[in-house]
C-alpha positions as a Markdown table, in Angstrom:
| # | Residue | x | y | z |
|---|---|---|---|---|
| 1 | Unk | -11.6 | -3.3 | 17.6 |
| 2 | Unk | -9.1 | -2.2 | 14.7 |
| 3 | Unk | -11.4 | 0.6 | 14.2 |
| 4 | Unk | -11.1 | 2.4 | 16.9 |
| 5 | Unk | -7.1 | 1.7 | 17.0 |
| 6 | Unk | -6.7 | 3.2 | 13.8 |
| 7 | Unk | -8.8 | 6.2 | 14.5 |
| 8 | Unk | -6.1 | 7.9 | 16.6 |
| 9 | Unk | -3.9 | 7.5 | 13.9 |
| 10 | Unk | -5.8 | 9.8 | 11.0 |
| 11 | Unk | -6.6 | 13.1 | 10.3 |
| 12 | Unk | -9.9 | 14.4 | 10.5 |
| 13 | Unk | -11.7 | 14.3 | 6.8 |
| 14 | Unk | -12.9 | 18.3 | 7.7 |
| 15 | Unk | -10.0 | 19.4 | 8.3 |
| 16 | Unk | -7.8 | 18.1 | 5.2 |
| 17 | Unk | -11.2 | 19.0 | 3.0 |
| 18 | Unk | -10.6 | 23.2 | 4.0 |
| 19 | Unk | -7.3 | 22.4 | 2.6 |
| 20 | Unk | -7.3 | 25.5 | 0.1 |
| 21 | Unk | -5.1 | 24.2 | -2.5 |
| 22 | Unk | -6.7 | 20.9 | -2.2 |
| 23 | Unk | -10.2 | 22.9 | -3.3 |
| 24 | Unk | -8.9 | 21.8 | -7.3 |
| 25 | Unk | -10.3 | 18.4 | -6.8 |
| 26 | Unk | -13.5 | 19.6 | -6.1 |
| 27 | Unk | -16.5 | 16.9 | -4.4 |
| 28 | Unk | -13.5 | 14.3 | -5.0 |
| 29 | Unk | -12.5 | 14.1 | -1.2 |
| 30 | Unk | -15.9 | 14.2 | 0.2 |
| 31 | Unk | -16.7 | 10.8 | -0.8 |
| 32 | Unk | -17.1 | 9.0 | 2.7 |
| 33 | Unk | -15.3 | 5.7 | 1.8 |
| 34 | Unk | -11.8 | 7.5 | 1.4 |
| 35 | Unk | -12.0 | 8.6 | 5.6 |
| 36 | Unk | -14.2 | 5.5 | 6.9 |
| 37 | Unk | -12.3 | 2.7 | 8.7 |
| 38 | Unk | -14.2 | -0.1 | 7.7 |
| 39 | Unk | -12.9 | -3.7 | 6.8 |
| 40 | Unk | -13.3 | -2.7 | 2.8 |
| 41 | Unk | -11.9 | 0.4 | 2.6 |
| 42 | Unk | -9.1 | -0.8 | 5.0 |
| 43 | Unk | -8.6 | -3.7 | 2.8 |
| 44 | Unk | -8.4 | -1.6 | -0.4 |
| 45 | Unk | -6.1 | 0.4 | 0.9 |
| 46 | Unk | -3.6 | -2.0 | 1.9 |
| 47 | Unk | -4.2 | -3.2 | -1.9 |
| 48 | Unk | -3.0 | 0.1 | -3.2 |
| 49 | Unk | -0.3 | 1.3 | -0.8 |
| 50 | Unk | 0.9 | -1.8 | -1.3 |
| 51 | Unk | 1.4 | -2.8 | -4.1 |
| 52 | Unk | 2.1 | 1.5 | -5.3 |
| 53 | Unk | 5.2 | 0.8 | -2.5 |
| 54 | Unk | 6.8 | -2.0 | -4.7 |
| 55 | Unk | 6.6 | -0.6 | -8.1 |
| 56 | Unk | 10.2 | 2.2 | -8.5 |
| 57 | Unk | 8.8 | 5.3 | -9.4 |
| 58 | Unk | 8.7 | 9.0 | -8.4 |
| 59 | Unk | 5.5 | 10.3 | -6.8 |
| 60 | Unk | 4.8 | 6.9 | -5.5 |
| 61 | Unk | 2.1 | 8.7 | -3.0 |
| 62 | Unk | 0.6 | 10.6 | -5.8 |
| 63 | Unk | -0.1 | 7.6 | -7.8 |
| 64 | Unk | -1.6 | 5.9 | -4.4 |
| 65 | Unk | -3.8 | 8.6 | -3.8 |
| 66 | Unk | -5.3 | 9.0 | -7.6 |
| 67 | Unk | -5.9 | 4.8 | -7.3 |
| 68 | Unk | -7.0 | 5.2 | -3.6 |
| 69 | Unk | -9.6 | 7.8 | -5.1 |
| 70 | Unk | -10.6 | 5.5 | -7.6 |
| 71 | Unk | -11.1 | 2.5 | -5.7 |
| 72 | Unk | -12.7 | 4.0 | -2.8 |
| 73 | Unk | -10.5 | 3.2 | -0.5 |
| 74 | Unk | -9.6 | 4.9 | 2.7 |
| 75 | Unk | -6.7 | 7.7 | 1.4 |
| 76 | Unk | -4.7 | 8.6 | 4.3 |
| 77 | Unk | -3.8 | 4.5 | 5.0 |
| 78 | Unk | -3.1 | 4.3 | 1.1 |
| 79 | Unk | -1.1 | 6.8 | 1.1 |
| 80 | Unk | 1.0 | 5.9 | 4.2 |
| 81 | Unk | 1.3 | 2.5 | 3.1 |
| 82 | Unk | 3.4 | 4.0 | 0.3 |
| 83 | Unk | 6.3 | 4.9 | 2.9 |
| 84 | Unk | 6.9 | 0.8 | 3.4 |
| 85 | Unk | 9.4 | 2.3 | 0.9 |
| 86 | Unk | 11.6 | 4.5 | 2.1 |
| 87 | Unk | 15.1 | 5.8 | 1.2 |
| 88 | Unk | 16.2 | 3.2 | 4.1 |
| 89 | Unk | 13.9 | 0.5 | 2.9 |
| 90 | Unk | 13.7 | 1.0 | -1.0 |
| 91 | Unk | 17.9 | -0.4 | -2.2 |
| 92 | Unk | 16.5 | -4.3 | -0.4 |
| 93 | Unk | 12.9 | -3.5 | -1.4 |
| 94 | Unk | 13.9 | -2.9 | -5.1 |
| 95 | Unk | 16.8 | -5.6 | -4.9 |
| 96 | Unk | 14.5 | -8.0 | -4.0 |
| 97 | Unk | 12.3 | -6.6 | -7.1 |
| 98 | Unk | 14.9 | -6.9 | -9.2 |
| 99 | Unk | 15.8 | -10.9 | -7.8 |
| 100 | Unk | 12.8 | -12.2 | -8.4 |
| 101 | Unk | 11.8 | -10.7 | -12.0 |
| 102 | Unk | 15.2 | -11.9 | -13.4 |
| 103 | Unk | 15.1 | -15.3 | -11.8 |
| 104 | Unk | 11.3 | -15.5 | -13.5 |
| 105 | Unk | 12.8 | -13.9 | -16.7 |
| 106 | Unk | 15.7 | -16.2 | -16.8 |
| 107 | Unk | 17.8 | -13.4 | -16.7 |
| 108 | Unk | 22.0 | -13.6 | -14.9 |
| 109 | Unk | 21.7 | -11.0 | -12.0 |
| 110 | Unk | 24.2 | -8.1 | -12.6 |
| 111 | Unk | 25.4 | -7.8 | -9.3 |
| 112 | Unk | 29.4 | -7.9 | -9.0 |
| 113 | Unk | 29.8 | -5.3 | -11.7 |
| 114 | Unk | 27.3 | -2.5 | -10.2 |
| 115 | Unk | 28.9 | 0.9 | -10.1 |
| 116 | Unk | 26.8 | 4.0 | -8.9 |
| 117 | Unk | 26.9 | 6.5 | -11.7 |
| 118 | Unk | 24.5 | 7.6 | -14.6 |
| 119 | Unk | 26.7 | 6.5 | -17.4 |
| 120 | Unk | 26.5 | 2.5 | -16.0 |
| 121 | Unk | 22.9 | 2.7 | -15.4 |
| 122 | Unk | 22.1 | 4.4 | -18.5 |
| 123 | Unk | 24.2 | 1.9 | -20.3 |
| 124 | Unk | 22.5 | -1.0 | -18.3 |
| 125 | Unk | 18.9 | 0.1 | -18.3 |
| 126 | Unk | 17.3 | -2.4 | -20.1 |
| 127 | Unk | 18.9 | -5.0 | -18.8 |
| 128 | Unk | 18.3 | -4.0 | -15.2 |
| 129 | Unk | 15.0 | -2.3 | -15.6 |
| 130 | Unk | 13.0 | -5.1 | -17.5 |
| 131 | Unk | 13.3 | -7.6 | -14.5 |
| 132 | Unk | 13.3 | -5.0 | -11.7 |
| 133 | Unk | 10.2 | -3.5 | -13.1 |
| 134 | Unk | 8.7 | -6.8 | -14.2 |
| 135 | Unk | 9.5 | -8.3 | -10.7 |
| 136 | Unk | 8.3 | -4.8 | -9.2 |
| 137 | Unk | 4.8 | -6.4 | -10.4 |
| 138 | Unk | 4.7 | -9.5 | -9.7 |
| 139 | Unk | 5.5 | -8.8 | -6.1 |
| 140 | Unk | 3.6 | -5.8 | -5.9 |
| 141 | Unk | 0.6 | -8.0 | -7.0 |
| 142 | Unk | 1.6 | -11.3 | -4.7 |
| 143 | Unk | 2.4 | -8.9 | -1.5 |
| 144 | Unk | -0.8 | -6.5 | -2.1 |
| 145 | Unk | -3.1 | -9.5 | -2.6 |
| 146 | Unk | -2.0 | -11.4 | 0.4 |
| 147 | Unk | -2.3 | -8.3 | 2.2 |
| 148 | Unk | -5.9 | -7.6 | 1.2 |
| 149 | Unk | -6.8 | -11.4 | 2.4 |
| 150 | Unk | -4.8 | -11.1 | 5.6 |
| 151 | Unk | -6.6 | -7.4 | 6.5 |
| 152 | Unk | -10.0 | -8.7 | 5.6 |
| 153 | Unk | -9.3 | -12.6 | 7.7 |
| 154 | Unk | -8.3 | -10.5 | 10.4 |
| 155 | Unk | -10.7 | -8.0 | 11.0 |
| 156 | Unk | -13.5 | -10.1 | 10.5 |
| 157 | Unk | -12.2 | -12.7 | 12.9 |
| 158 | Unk | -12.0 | -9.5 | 15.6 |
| 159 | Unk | -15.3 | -8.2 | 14.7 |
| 160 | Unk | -16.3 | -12.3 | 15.3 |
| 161 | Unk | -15.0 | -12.7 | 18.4 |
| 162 | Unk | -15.6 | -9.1 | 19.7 |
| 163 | Unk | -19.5 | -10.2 | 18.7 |
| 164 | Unk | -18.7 | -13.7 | 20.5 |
| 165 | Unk | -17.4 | -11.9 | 23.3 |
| 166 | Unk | -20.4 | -9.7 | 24.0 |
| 167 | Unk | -22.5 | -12.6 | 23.4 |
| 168 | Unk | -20.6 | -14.1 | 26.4 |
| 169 | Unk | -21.1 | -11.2 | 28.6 |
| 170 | Unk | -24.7 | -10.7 | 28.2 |
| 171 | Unk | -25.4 | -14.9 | 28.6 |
| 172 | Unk | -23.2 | -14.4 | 32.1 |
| 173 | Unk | -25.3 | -11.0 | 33.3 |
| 174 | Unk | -28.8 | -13.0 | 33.0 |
């Protein structure tokens, strides 16, 4: 069951609650959805680490965990989702980004021209950021969608067949 897989992989909710300089938030972290493994909260938090891991900005995992809070959705997987992004992953990641909002924006790629230094990127910042940050959404959004759908078809075809399966086993011990 993808419960039970998943378990080994979190902290325990007691232990990250004594946090002492986590005590600002207050009764925030003892809501039970953000450290249940359950299909929803699961789901939702594919949603928002997702789609948080698409969008180029600083504090990705801080923004994850304030919408992970929100939505009630389980916070350590939201927040670990976030690191699809990674200084190895994030130049194709945001590449990609930046492909698919200029080709919806009608936009030329800059691409031949790039140089890495402030004084390019400062001059170029509109005309890079609009269509990386516009295609930042659109495949955040397409990407944490599908991921939603594919977490909840998934687990509730295990839970199905797990069900089927004991089913099964009981029908075979009469």
């Amino acid at each position: 069951m993808p419960k039970r897989f998943l378990e080994r992989f979190f902290p325990d909710p007691q232990k990250v609650k004594d946090i002492k300089a986590l005590h600002f938030l207050g009764d925030v972290l003892h809501e039970p959805n953000l450290w249940h493994i359950n299909r929803h909260a699961v789901s939702r938090a594919f949603l928002v680490g997702i789609f948080w891991c698409f969008i180029p900005i600083p504090f990705q995992m801080v923004v994850a965990a304030i919408f992970a809070i929100w939505l009630k959705s389980n916070l350590p997987m939201s927040v670990a989702l976030v690191w699809i992004s990674n200084p190895l992953t994030m130049p194709p990641i945001f590449y990609f980004n930046y492909w698919v909002g200029a080709n919806i924006l009608n936009r030329p790629l800059i691409g031949d021209e790039f140089v890495l230094s402030w004084a390019w990127l400062g001059d170029r910042i509109i005309e890079v950021g609009i269509p990386l940050y516009f295609g930042s959404l659109v495949c955040g959004l397409i990407f944490s969608i599908t991921c939603y759908s594919l977490v909840q078809f998934f687990w509730t075809r295990a839970v199905r067949k797990n069900w089927q399966d004991r089913q099964m086993k009981r029908k075979n011990n009469d």
